[in-house]
mmCIF file of the C-alpha atoms, coordinates in Angstrom:
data_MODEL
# 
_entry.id   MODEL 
# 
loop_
_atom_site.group_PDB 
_atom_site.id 
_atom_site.type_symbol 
_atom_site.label_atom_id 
_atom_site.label_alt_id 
_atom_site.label_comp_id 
_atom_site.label_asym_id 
_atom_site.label_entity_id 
_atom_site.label_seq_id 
_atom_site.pdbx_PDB_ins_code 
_atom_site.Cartn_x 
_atom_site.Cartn_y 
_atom_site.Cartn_z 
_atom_site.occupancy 
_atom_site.B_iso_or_equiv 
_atom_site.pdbx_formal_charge 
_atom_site.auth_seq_id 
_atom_site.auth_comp_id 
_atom_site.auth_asym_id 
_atom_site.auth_atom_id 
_atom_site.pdbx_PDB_model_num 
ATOM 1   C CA . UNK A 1 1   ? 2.768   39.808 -46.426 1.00 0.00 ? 1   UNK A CA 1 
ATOM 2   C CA . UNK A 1 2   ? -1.198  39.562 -46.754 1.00 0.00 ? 2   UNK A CA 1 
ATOM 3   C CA . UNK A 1 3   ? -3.159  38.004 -44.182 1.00 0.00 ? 3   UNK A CA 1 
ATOM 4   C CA . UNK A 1 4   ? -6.708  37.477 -44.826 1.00 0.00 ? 4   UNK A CA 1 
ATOM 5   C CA . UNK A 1 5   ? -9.262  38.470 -42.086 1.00 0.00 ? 5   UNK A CA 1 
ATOM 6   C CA . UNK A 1 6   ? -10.692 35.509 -40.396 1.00 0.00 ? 6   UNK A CA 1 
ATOM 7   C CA . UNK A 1 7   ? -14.204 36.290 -41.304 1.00 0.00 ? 7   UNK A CA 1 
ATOM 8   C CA . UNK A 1 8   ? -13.692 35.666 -44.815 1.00 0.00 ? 8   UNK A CA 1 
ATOM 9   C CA . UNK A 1 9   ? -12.893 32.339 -44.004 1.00 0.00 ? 9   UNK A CA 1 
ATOM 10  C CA . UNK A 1 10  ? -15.202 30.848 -41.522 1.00 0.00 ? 10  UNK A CA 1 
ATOM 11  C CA . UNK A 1 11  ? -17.383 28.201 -42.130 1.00 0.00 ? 11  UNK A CA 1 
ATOM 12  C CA . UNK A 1 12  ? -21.029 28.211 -41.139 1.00 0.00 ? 12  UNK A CA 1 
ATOM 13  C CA . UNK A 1 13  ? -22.925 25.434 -39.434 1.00 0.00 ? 13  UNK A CA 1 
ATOM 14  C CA . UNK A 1 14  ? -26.214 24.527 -40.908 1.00 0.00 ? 14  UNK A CA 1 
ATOM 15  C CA . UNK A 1 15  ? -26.696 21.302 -39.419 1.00 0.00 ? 15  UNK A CA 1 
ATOM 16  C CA . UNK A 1 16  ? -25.266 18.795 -37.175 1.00 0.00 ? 16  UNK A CA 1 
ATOM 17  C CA . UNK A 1 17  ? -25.483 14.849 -36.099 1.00 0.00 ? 17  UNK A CA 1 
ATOM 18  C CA . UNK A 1 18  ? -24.187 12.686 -33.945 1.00 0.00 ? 18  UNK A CA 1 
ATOM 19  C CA . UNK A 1 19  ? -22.046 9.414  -35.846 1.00 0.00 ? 19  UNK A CA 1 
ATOM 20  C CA . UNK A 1 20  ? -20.945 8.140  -33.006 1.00 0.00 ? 20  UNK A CA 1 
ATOM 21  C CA . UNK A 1 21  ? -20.750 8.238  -29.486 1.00 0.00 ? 21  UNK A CA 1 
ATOM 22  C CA . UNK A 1 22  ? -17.919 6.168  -27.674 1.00 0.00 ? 22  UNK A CA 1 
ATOM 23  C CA . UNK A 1 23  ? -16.801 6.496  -24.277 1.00 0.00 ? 23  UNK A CA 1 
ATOM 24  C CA . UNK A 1 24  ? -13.815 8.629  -25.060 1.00 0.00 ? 24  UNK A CA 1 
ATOM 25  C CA . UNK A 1 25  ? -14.955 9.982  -28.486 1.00 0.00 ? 25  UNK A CA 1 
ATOM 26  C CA . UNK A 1 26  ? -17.563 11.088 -30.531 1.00 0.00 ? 26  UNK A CA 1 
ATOM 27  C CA . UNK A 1 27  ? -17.863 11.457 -34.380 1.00 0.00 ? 27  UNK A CA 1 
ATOM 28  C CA . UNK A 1 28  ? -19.754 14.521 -35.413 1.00 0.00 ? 28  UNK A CA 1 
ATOM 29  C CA . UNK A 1 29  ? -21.266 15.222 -39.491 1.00 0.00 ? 29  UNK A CA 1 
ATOM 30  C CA . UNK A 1 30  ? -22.215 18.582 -39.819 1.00 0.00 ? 30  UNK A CA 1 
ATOM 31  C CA . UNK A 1 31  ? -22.819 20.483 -43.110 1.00 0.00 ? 31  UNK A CA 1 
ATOM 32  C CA . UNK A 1 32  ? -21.435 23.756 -43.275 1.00 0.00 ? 32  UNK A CA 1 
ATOM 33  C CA . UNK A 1 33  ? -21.694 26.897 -45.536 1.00 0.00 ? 33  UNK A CA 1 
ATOM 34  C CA . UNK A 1 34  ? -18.655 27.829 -47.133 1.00 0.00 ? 34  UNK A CA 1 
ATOM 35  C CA . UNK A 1 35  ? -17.421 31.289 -47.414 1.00 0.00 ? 35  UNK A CA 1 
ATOM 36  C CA . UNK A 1 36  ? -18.474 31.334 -51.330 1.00 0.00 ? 36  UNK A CA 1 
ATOM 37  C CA . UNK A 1 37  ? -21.743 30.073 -50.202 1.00 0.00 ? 37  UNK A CA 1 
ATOM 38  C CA . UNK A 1 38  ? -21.787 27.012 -51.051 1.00 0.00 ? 38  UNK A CA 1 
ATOM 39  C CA . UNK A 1 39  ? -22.021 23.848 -48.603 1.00 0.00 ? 39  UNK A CA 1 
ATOM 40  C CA . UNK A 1 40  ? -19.966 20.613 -48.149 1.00 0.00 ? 40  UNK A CA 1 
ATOM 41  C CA . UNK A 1 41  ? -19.651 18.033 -44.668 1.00 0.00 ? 41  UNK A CA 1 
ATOM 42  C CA . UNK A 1 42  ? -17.442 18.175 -42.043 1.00 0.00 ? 42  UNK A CA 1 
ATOM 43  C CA . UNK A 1 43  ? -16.766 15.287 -40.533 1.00 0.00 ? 43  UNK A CA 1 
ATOM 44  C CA . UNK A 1 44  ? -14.954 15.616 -37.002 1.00 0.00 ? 44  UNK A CA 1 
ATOM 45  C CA . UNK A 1 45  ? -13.923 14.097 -33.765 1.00 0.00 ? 45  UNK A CA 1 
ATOM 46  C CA . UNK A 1 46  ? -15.159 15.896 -30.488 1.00 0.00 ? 46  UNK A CA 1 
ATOM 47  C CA . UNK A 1 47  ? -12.531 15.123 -27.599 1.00 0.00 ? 47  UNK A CA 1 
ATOM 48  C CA . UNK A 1 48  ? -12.624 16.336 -24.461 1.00 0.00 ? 48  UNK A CA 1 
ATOM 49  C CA . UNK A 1 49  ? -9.449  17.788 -24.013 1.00 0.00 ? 49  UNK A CA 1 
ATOM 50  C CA . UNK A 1 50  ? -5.994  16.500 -22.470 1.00 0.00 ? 50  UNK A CA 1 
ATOM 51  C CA . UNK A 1 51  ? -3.119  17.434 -20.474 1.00 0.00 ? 51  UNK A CA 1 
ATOM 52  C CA . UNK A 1 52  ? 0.419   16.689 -20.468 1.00 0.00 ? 52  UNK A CA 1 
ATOM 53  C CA . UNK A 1 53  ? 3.443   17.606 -17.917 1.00 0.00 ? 53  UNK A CA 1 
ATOM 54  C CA . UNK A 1 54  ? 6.864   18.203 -18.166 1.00 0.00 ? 54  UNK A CA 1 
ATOM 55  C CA . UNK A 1 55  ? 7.723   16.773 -15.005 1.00 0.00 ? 55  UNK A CA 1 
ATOM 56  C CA . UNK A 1 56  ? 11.157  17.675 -13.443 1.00 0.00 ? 56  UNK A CA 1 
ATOM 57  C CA . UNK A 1 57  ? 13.078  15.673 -10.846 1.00 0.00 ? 57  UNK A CA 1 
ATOM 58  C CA . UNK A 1 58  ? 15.166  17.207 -8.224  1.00 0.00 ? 58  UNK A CA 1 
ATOM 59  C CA . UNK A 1 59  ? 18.162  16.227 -10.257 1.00 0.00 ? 59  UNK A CA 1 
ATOM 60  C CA . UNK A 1 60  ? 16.607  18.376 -13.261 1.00 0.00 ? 60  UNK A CA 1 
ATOM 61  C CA . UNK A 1 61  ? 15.731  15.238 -15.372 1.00 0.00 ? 61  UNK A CA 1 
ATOM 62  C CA . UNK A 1 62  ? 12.319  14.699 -16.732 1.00 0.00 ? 62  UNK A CA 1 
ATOM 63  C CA . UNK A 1 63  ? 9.683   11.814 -16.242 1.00 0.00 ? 63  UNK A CA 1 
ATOM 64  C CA . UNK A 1 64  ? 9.112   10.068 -19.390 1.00 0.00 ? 64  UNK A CA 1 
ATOM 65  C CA . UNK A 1 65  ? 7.079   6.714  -19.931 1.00 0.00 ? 65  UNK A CA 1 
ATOM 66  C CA . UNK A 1 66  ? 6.976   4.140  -22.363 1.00 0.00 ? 66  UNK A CA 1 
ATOM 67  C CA . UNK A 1 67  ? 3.556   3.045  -23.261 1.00 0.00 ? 67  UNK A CA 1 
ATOM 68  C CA . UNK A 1 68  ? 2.234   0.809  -26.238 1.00 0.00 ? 68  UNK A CA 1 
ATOM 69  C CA . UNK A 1 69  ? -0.549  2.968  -28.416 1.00 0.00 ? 69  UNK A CA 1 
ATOM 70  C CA . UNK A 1 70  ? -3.067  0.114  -29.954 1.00 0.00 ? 70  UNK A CA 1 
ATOM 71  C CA . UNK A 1 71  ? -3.845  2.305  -33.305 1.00 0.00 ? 71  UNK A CA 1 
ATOM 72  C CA . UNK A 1 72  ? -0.124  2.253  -34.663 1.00 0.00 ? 72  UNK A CA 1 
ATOM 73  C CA . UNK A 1 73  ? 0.871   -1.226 -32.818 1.00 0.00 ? 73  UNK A CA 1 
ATOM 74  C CA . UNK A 1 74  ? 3.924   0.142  -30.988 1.00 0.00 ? 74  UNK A CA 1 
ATOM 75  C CA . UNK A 1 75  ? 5.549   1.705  -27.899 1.00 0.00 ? 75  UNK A CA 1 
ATOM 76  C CA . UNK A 1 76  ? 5.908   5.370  -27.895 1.00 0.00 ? 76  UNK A CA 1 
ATOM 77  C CA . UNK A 1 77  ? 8.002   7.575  -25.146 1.00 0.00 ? 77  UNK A CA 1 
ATOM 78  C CA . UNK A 1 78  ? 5.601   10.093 -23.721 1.00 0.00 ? 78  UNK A CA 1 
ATOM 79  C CA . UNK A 1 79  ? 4.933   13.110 -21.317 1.00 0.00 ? 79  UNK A CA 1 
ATOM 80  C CA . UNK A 1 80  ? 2.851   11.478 -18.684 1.00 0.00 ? 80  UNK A CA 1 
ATOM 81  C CA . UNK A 1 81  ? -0.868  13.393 -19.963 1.00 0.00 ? 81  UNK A CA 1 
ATOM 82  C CA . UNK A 1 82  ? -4.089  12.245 -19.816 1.00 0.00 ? 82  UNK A CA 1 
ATOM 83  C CA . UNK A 1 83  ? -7.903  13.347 -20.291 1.00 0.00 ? 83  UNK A CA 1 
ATOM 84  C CA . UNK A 1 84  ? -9.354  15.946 -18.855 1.00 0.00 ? 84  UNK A CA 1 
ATOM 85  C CA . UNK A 1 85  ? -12.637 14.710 -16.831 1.00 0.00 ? 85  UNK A CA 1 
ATOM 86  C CA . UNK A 1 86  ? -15.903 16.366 -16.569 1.00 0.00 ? 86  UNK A CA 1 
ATOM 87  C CA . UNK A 1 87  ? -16.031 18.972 -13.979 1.00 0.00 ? 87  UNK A CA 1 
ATOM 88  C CA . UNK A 1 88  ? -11.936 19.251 -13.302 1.00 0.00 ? 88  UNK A CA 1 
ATOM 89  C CA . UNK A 1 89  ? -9.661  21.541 -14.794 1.00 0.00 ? 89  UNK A CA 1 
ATOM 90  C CA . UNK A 1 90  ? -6.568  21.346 -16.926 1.00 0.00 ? 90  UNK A CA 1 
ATOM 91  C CA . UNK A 1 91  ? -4.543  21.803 -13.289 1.00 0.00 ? 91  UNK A CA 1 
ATOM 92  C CA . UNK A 1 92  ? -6.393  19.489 -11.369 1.00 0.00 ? 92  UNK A CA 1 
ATOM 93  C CA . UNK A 1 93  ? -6.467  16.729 -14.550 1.00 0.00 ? 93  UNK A CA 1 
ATOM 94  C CA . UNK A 1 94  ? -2.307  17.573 -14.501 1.00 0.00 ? 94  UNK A CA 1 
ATOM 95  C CA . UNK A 1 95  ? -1.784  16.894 -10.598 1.00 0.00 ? 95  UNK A CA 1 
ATOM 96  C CA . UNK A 1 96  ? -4.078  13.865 -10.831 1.00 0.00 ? 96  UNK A CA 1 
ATOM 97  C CA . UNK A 1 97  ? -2.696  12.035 -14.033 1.00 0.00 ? 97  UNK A CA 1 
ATOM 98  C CA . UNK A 1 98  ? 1.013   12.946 -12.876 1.00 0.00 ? 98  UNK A CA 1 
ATOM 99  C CA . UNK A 1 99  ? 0.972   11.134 -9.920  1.00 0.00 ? 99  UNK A CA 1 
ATOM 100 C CA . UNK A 1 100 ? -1.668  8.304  -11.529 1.00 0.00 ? 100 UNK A CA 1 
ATOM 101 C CA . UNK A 1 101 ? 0.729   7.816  -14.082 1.00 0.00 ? 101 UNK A CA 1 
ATOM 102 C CA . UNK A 1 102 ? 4.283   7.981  -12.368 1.00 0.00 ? 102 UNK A CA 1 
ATOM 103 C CA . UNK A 1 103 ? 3.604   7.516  -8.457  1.00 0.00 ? 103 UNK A CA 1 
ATOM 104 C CA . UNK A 1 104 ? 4.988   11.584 -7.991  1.00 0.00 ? 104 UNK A CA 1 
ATOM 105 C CA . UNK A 1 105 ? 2.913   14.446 -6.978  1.00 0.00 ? 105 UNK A CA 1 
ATOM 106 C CA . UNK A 1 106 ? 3.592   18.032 -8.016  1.00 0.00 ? 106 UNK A CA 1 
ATOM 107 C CA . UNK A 1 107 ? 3.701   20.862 -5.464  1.00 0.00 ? 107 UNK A CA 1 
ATOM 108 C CA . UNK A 1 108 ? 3.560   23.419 -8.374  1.00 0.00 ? 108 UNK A CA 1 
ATOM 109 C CA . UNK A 1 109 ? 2.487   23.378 -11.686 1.00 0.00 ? 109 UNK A CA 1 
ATOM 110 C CA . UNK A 1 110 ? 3.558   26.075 -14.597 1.00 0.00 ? 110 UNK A CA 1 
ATOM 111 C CA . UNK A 1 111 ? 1.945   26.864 -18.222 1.00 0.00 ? 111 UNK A CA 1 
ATOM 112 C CA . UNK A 1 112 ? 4.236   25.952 -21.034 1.00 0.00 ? 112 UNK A CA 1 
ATOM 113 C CA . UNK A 1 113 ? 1.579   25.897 -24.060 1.00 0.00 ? 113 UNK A CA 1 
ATOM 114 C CA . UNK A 1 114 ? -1.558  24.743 -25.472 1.00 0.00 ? 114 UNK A CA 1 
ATOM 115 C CA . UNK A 1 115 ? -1.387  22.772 -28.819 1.00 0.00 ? 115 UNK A CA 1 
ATOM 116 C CA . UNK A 1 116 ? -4.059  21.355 -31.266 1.00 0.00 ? 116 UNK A CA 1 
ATOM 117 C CA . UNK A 1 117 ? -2.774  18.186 -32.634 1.00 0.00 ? 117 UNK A CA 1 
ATOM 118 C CA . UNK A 1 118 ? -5.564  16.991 -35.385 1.00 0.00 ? 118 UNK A CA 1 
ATOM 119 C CA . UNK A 1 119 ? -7.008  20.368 -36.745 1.00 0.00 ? 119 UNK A CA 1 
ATOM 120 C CA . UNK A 1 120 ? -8.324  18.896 -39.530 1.00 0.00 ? 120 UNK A CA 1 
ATOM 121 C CA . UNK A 1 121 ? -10.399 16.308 -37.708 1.00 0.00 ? 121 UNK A CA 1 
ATOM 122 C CA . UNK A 1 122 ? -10.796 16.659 -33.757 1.00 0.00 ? 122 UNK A CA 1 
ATOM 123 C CA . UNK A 1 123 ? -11.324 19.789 -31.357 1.00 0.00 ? 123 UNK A CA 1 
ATOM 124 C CA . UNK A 1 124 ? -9.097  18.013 -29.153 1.00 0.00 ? 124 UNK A CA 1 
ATOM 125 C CA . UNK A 1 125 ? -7.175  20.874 -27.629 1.00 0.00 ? 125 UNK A CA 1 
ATOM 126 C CA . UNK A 1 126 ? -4.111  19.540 -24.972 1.00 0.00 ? 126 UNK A CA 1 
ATOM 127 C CA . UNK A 1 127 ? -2.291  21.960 -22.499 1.00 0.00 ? 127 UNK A CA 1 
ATOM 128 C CA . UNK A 1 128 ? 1.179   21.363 -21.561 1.00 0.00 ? 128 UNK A CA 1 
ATOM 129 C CA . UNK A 1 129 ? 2.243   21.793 -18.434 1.00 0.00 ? 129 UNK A CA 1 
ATOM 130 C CA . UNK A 1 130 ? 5.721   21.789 -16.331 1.00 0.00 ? 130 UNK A CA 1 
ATOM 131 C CA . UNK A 1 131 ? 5.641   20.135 -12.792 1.00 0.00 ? 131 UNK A CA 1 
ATOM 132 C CA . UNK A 1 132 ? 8.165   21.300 -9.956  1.00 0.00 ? 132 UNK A CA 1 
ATOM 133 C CA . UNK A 1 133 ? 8.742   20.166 -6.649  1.00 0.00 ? 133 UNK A CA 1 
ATOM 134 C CA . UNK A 1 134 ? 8.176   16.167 -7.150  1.00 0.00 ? 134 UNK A CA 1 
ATOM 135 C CA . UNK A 1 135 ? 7.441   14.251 -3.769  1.00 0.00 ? 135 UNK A CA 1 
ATOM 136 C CA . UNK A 1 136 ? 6.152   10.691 -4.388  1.00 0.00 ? 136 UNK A CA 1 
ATOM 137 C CA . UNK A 1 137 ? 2.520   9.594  -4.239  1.00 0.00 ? 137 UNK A CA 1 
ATOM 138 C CA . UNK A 1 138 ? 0.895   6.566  -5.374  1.00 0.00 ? 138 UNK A CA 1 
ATOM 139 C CA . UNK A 1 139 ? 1.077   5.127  -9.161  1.00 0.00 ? 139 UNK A CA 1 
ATOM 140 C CA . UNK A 1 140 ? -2.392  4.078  -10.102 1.00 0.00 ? 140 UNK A CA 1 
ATOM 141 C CA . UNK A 1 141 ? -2.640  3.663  -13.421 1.00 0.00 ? 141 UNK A CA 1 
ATOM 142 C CA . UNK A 1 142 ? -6.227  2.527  -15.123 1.00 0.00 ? 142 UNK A CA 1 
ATOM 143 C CA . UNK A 1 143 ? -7.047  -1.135 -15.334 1.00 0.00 ? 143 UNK A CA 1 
ATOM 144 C CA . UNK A 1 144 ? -6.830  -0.818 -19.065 1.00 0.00 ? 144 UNK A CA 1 
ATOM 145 C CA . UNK A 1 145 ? -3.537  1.359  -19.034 1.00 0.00 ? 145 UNK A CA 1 
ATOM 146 C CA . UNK A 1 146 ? -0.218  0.001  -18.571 1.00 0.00 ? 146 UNK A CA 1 
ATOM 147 C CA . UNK A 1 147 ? 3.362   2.114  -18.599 1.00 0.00 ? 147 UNK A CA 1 
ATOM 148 C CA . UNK A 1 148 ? 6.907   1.744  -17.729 1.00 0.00 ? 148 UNK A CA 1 
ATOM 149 C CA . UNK A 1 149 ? 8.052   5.698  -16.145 1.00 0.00 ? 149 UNK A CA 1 
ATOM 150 C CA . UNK A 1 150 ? 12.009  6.220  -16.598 1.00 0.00 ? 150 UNK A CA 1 
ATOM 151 C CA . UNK A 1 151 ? 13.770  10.088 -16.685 1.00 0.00 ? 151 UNK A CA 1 
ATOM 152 C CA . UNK A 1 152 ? 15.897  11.297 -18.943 1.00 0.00 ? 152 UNK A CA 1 
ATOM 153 C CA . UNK A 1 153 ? 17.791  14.770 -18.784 1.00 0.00 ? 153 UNK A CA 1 
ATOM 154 C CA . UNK A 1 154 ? 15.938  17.412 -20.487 1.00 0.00 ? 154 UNK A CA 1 
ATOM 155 C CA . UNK A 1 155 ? 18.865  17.454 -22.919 1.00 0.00 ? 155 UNK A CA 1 
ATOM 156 C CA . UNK A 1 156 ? 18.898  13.721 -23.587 1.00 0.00 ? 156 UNK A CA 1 
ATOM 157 C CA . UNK A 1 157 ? 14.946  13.797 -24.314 1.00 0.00 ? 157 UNK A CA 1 
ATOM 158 C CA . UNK A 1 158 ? 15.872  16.679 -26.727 1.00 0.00 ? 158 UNK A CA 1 
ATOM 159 C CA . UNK A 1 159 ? 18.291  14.193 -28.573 1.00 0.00 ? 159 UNK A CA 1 
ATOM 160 C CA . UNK A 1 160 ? 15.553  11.797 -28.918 1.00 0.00 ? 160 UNK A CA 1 
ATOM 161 C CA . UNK A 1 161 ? 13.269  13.789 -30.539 1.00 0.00 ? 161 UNK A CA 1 
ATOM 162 C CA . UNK A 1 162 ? 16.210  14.856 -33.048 1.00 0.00 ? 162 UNK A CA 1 
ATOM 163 C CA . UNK A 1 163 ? 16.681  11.019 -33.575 1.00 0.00 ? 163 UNK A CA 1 
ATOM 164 C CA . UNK A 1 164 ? 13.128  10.126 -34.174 1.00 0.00 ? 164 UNK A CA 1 
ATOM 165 C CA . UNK A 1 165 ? 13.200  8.315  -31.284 1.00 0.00 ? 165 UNK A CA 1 
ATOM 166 C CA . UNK A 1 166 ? 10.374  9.820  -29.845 1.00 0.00 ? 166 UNK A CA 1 
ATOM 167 C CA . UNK A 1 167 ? 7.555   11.059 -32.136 1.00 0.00 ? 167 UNK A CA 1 
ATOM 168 C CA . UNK A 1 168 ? 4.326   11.508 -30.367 1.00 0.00 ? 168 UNK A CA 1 
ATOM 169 C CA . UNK A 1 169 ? 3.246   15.074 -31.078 1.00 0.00 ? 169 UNK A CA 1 
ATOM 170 C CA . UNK A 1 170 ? 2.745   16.192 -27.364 1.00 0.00 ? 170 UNK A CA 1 
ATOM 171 C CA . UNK A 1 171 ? 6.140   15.083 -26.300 1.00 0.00 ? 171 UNK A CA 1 
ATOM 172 C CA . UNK A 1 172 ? 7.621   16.646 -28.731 1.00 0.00 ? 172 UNK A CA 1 
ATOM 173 C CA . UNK A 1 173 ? 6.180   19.945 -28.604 1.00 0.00 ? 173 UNK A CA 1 
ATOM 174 C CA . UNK A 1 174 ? 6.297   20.002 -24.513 1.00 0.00 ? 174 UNK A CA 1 
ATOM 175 C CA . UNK A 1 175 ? 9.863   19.267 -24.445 1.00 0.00 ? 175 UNK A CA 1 
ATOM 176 C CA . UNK A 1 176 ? 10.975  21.667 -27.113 1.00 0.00 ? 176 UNK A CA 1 
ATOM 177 C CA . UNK A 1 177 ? 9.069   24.345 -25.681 1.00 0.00 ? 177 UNK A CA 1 
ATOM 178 C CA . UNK A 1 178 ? 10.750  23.465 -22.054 1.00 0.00 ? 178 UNK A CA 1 
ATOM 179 C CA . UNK A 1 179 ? 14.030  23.682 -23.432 1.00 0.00 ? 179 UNK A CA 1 
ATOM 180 C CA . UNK A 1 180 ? 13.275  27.031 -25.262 1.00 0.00 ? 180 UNK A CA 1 
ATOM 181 C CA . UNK A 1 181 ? 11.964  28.352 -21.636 1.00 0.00 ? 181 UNK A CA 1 
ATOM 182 C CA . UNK A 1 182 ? 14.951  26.810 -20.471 1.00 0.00 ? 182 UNK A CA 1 
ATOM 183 C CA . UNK A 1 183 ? 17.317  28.346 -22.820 1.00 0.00 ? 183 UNK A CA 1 
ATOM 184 C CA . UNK A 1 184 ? 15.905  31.790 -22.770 1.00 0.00 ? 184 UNK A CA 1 
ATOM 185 C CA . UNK A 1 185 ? 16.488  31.862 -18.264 1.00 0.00 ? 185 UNK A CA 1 
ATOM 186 C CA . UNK A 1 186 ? 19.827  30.908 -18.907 1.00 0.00 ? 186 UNK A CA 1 
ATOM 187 C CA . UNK A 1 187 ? 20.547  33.395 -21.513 1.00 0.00 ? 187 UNK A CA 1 
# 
């Protein structure tokens, strides 16, 4: 199999604007030279950056939530995640929008992945996270953010992503790569 070395594929920037600048996102138009030497626009999302938690009760189930998502005009079952904020790190953003977002605090935290869900238009990059040793805190969620939490065995989450019942990208990927990790202690 031939892989092509990266350098004959990157894309130089020649210039850049700002389309828009919103609170969470902002819409960048650059023009770039291609690798032939030509040049064509890239239009792209900046985002700051995310992170989501497998969360695991004492009973080995996971947190889940149910939360409507404006753009497609339905509720989705999610990894409780959130932004990462200026100045905090992926850690500190997971411990704060765990127990923001489900009323639990985590006493440790462990690396699953990091995944980047829109390549083709955002730099968002979001980092996965499991979360051991739940004690509860204080649910908080933001003014403009409302969520129903529930827990489902790791297994039973599994089955919903099988069934399409749960389709958000992040989920998806955090529980799959759980039960791998999962699956390859046990084995």
């Amino acid at each position: 199999m031939y892989i092509r070395k990266m350098d004959t594929l990157k894309e130089t920037q020649i210039s850049s604007e700002a389309v828009f600048d919103g609170a969470l996102l902002h819409v960048r138009k650059d023009r770039v030279k291609l690798p032939n030497g030509k040049s064509t626009v890239r239009e792209y999302i900046e985002h700051p950056g995310a992170v989501a938690l497998v969360a695991y009760l004492d009973n080995g189930d996971v947190l889940l939530l149910n939360q409507f998502r404006y753009p497609l005009k339905k509720v989705f079952i999610e990894l409780p995640a959130g932004k990462i904020d200026p100045g905090e790190t992926p850690e500190e953003t997971g411990l704060r929008e765990l127990e923001e977002e489900t009323g639990y605090k985590a006493s440790e935290l462990r690396f699953l992945t990091s995944i980047h869900p829109c390549i083709g238009y955002s730099d968002e990059v979001i980092h996965i996270y499991e979360a051991f040793s739940l004690r509860e805190g204080y649910k908080q969620t933001d003014d403009n953010e409302f969520t129903e939490t529930f827990s489902l065995s790791l297994d039973d989450a599994i089955q919903k992503v099988r069934a399409g019942e749960i389709t958000d990208v992040k989920t998806m990927i955090g529980l799959m790569s759980a039960k791998m990790r999962k699956d390859d202690h046990e084995s």
